[in-house]
C-alpha positions in Angstrom: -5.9 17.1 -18.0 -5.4 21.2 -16.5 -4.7 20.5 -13.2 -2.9 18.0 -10.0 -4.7 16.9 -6.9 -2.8 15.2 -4.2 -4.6 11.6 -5.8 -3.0 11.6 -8.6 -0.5 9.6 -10.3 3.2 10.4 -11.5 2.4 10.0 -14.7 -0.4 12.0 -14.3 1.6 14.5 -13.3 3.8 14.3 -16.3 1.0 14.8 -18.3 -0.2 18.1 -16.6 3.1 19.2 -17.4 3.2 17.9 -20.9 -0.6 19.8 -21.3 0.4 22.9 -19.1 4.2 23.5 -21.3 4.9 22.0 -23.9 3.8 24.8 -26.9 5.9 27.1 -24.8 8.6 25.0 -23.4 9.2 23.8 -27.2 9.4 27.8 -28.3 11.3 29.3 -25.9 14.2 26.5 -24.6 16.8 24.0 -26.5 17.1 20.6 -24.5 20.3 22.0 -23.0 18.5 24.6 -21.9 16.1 22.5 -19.8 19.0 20.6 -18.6 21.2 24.4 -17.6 17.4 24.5 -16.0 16.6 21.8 -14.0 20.1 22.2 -12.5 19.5 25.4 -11.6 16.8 24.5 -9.4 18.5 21.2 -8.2 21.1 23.8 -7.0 18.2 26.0 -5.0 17.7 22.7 -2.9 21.1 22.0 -2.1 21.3 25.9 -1.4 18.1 25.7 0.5 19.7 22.1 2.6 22.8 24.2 3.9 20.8 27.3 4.9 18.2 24.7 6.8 15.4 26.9 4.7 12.6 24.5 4.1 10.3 26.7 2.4 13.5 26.9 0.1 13.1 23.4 -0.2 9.9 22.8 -1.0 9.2 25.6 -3.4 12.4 24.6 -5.6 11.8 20.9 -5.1 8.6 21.0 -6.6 10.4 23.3 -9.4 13.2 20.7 -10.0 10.8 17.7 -10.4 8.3 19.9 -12.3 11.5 20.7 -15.2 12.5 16.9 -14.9 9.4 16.8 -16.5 9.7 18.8 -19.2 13.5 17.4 -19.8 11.4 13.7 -19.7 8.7 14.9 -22.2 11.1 16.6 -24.4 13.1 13.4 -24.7 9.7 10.9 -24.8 10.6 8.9 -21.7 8.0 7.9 -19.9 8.9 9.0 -16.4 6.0 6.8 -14.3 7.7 3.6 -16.2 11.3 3.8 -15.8 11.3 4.3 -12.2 9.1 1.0 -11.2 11.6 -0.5 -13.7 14.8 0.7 -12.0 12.9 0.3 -8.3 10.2 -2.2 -8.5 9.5 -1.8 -5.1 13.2 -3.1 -4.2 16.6 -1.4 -4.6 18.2 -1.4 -7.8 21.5 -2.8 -6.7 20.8 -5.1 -4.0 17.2 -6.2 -4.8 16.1 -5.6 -1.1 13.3 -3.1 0.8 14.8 -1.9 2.5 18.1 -1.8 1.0 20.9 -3.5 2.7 23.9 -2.0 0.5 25.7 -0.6 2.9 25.4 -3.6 5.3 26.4 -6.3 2.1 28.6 -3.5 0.6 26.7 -4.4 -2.4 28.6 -2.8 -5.4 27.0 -4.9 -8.7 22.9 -4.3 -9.7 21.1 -7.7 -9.5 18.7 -8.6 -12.3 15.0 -7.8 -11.7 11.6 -8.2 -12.9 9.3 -5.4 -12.3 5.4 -6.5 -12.0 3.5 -3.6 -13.8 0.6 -4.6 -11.5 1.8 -3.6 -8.7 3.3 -0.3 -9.6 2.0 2.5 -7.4 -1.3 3.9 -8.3 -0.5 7.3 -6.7 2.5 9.6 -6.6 1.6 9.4 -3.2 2.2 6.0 -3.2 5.4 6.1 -5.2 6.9 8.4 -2.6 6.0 6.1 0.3 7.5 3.2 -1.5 10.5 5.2 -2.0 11.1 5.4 2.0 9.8 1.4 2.3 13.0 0.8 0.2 15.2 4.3 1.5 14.2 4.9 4.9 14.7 8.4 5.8 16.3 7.6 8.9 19.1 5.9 7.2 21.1 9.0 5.5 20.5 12.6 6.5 18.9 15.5 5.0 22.4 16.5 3.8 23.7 13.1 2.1 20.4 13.4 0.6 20.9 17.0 -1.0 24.1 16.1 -2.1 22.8 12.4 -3.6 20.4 15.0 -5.9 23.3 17.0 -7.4 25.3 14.1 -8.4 22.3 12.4 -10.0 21.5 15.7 -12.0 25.2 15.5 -12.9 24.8 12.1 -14.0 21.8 12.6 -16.4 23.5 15.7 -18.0 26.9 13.5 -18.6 24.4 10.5 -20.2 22.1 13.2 -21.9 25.5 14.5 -23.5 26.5 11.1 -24.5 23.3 10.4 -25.8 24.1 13.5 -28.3 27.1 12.3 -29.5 26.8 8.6 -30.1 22.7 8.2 -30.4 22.0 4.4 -29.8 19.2 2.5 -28.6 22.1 1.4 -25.1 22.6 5.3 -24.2 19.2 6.2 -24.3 18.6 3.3 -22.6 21.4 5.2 -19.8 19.5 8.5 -20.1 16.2 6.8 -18.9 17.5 5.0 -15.6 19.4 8.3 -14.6 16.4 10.1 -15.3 14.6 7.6 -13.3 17.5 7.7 -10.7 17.1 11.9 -10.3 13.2 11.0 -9.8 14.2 8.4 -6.8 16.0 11.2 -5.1 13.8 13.7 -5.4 11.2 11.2 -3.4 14.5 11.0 -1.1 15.0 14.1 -0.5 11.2 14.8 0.3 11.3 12.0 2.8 14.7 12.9 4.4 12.4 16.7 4.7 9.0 15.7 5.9 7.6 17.0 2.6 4.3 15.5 0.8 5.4 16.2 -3.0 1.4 15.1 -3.8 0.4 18.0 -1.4 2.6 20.2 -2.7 2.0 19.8 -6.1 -1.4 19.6 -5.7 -1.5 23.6 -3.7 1.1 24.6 -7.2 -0.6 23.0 -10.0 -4.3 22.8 -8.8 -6.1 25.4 -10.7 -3.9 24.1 -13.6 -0.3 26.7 -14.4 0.4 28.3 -11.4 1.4 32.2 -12.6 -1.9 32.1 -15.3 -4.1 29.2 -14.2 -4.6 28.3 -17.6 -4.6 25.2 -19.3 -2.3 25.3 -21.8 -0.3 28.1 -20.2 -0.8 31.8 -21.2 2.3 33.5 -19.7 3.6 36.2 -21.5 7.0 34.3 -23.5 9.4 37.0 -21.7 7.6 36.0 -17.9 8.2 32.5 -18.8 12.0 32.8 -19.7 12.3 35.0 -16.4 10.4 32.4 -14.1 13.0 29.5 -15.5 15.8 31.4 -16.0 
């Protein structure tokens, strides 16, 4: 795979990156350095929220999600999978769509069973699911920028964790908050107006979007500066 159309799949999109990255990713950054990274860019929407910029927004939305990626791929979690697990097609606490937390004052996660045949086909899909479950008239664009910080917050506190007491139960932790950050992201898009499928699909068409190659053919010192 070299490039994304607006048809395609999350884990389709995962795989671009995986295909468009990795050799370089794995040369030039340590996995704390994707983490420092992915903030960074989580910290551009926030930034871009307050200032009511939404081509702030958007461009560093599509970053954050792209470096989520990367952080996913580096630490073999299959991105596509944990989310229908954690929302499989209902919320994760209350087991509703929409989600009637709030209402219930729902504070324990119900046990679920996700049905793998019914898992969105598109990433298209997945984000419209998203808002089936977190309507985007229920919070504002705000509580939605500020929802994304504290889950990037949460996956660097489990990541960290992870690093210093490796069992099968905290990675198990670093793959919901993982899949957590990737629900928000859809939230925030939604709370925004923003297709992520068309907007990933004008960035990552003609395969990396400085190059247009497939694998990527940036100079090592241009890649450090674009993520850094």
């Amino acid at each position: 795979m070299s490039s994304f159309t607006k048809e395609g799949s999350l884990a389709d999109f995962q795989q671009l990156i995986d295909n468009l990255y990795r050799t370089v990713d794995d040369q030039l950054f340590s996995l704390f350095q994707l983490i420092s990274i992915t903030s960074r860019f989580t910290m551009r929407v926030v930034k871009g929220v307050r200032k009511d910029d939404r081509e702030m927004v958007v461009s560093n939305l599509t970053r954050a999600f792209s470096w989520l990626m990367t952080l996913a791929n580096r630490l073999h979690i299959d991105v596509s999978d944990v989310m229908w697990k954690r929302f499989p097609g209902v919320c994760s606490y209350c087991g509703q769509s929409p989600c009637v937390c709030r209402e219930h004052r729902v504070t324990k996660r119900v046990r679920m069973k996700e049905d793998m045949l019914k898992k969105p086909k598109t990433l298209d899909t997945a984000q419209k699911k998203m808002n089936e479950i977190y309507p985007a008239g229920a919070r504002t664009l705000a509580h939605a920028g500020i929802h994304l910080a504290e889950e990037m917050g949460e996956i660097t506190e489990a990541i960290y964790r992870y690093y210093s007491n490796p069992t099968p139960a905290v990675y198990e932790e670093v793959k919901m908050e993982i899949a957590d950050y990737a629900s928000v992201i859809f939230n925030v898009a939604n709370s925004a107006d923003i297709n992520l499928s068309e907007e990933l699909d004008k960035r990552y068409r003609n395969g990396c979007y400085e190059c247009h190659a497939c694998p990527c053919k940036c100079e090592p010192a241009k890649v450090a500066t674009i993520a850094t």
